[in-house]
C-alpha positions in Angstrom: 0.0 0.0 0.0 1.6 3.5 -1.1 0.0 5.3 1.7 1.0 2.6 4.7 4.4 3.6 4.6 4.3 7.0 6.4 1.1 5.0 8.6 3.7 2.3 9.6 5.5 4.6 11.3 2.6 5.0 13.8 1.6 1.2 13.8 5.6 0.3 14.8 4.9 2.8 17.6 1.0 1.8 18.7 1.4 -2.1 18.0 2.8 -4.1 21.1 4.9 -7.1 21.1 2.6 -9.4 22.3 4.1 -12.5 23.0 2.0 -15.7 22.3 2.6 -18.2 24.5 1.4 -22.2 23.6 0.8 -24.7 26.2 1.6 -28.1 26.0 -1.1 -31.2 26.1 -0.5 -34.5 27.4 -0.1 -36.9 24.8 -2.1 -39.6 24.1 -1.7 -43.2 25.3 -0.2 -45.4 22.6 -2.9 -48.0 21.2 -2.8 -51.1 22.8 -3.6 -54.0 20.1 -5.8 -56.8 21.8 -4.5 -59.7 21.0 -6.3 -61.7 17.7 -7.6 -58.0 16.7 -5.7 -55.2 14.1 -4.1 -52.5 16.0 -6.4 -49.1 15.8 -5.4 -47.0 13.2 -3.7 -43.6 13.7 -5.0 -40.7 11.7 -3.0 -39.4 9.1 -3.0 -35.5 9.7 -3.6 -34.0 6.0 -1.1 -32.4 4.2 0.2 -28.8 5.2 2.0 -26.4 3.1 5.8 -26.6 4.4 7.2 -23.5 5.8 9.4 -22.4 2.6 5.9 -23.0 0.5 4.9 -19.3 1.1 8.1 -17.6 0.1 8.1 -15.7 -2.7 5.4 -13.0 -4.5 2.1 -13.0 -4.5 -0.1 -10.9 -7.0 -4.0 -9.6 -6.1 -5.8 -6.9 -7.2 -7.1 -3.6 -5.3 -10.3 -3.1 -6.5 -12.2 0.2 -5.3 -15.6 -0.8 -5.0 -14.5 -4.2 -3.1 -12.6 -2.0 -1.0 -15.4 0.5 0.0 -17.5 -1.8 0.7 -14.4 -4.4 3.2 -14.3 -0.6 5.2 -17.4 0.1 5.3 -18.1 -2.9 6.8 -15.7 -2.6 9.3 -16.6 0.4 10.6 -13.2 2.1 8.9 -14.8 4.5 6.6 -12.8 7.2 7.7 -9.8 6.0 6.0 -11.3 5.0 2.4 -9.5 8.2 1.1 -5.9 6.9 2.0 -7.3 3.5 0.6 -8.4 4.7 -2.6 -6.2 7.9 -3.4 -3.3 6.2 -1.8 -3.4 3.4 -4.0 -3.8 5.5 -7.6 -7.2 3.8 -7.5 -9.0 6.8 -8.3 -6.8 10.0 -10.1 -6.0 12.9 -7.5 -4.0 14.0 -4.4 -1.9 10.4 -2.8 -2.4 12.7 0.5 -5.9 13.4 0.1 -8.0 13.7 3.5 -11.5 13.5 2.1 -13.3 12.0 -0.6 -14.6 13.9 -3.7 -17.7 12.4 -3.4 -18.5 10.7 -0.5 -21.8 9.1 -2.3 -19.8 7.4 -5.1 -16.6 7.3 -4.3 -15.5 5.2 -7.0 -16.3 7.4 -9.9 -13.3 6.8 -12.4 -11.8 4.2 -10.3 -9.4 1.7 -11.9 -8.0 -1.4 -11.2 -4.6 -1.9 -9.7 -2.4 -4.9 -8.9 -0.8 -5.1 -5.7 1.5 -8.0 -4.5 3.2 -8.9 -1.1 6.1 -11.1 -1.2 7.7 -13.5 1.3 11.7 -14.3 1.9 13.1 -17.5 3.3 15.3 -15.2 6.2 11.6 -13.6 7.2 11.5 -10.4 5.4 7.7 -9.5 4.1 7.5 -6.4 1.7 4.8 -5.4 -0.4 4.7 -3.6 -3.8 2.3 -1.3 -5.7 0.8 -1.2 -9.3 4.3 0.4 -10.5 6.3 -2.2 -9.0 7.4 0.0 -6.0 8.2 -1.1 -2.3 5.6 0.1 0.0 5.7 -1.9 2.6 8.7 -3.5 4.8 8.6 -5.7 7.9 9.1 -9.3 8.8 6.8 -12.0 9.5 7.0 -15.4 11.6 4.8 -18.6 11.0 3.2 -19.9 13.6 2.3 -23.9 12.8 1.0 -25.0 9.5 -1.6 -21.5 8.8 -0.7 -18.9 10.9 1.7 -16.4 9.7 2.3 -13.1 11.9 3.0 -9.9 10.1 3.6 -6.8 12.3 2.4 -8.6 15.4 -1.2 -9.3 13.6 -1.7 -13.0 13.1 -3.8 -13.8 9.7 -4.6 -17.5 8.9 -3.3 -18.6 5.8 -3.9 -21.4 2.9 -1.9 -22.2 -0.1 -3.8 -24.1 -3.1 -1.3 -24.2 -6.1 -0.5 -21.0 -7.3 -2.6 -19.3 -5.0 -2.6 -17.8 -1.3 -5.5 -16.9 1.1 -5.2 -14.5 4.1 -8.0 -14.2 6.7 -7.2 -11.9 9.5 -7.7 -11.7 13.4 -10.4 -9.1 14.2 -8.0 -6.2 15.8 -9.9 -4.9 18.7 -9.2 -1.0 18.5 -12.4 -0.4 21.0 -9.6 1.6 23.2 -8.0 3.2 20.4 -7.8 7.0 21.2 -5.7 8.1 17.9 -6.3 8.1 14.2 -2.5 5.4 13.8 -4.1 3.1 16.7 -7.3 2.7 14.5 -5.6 2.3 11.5 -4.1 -0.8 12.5 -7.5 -2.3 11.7 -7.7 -1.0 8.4 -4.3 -2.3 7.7 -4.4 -5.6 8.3 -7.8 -5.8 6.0 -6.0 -4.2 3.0 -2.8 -7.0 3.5 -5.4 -9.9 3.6 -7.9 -8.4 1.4 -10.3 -11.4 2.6 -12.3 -13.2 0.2 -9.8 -12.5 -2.9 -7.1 -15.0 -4.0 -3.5 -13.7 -4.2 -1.3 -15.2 -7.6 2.0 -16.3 -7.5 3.7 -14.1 -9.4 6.0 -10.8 -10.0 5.0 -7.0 -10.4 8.2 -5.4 -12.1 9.0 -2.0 -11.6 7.5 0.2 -15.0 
């Protein structure tokens, strides 16, 4: 996102480490066979995407109307302008405050890719419709489809070529500042839930 980068500055500052802790069950007895009988079968756990599986880029789309309608929902209407303006979606100021027309905001909106990409040393970075870095942080996976990016845990699937993200709701019923609500906002536009994100590459124009 072209506007998060001057955003992230607050998030770094508002967003906590949180440490997650895990607790440890008891395992299971081993089966006991009864003698004349089959052994009880264990399980097989189905296949998980292996850790290295989500390295890489991954190419969606920001589409205007999707997006008004995500905030909306969310309650996070105040920031559709750095949304849409900040993303080129719609021509006009990239630091734009308020909307031209609040009634149809989307009026000459286009469509723009957008991509996050992945390293194997932990680095997450996204890039916008030109090919430009907008976005730099790290990110830790947490079993087989949980990944944390900026202390926000989204769940995660990989089918083929393509990559799901489904946030945590971010509670931001305390939030007293414009960068402590944002953080909701944010971690909608990185998962941009419902919409499938392409292996693939945006190169700088």
């Amino acid at each position: 996102m072209r506007w998060a980068r001057a955003a992230l500055i607050g998030i770094a500052i508002v967003a906590s480490g949180c440490a997650s802790g895990t607790t440890s069950t008891p395992g299971a007895s081993t089966p006991i066979a009864i003698s004349g009988s089959p052994a009880p079968s264990t399980p097989t756990p189905a296949a998980s995407p292996s850790p290295a599986a989500i390295v890489g880029e991954w190419v969606g789309v920001h589409d205007c109307q999707r997006i008004v309608t995500m905030l909306r929902a969310a309650g996070q209407e105040e920031f559709l302008p750095d949304a849409i303006y900040g993303n080129g979606l719609v021509p006009g100021d990239p630091e734009a405050s308020a909307l031209t027309n609040p009634k149809h905001p989307c009026d000459g909106a286009v469509q723009r890719k957008h991509s996050h990409f992945f390293t194997a040393s932990g680095e997450f970075g996204s890039k916008d419709y030109s090919g430009e870095r907008v976005d730099k942080d790290t990110y830790t996976l947490e079993g087989a489809d949980v990944i944390v990016i900026n202390d926000q845990r989204f769940h995660y699937r990989i089918s083929g070529d393509q990559l799901s993200l489904d946030p945590e709701p971010v509670d931001i019923s305390g939030c007293s500042t414009r960068e402590c609500r944002f953080m909701a906002t944010w971690v909608l536009m990185v998962a941009m839930p419902g919409m499938a994100w392409t292996r693939g590459e945006i190169t700088s124009s």
